[in-house]
C-alpha positions in Angstrom: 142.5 6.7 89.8 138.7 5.3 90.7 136.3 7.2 93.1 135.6 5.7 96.6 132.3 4.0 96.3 129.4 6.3 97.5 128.1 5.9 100.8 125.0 4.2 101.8 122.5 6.5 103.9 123.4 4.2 106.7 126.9 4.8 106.6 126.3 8.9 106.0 124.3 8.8 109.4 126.9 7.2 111.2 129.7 9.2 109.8 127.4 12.3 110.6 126.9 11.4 114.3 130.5 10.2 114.9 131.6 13.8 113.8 128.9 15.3 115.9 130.9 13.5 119.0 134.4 14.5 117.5 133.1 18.0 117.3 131.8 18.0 121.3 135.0 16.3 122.6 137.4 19.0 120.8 134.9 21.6 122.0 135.1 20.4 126.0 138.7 20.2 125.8 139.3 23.4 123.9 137.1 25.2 126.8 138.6 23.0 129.4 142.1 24.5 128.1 141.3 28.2 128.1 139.7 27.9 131.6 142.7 26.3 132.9 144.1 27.9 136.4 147.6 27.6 134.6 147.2 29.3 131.3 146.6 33.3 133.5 149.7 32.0 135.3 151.9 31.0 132.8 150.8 34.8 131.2 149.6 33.7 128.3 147.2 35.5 126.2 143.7 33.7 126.1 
């Protein structure tokens, strides 16, 4: 089995920013989720 090619700095930059946007998305949703109107009337624990 070969290793994956190494990424160029351009590439690492990109990959670092994209999961930088990943990270802020799941974060707003995951907040979005607990602060839900639904979730203290379905009983729930937060």
């Amino acid at each position: 089995m070969t290793a994956p090619a190494p990424l160029s700095r351009d590439e690492v930059d990109v990959a670092i920013v994209a999961l930088g946007a990943a990270h802020d998305r799941i974060s707003a949703a995951m907040y979005a989720l607990d602060n839900h109107p639904g979730l203290a009337a379905s009983g729930c624990p937060a």
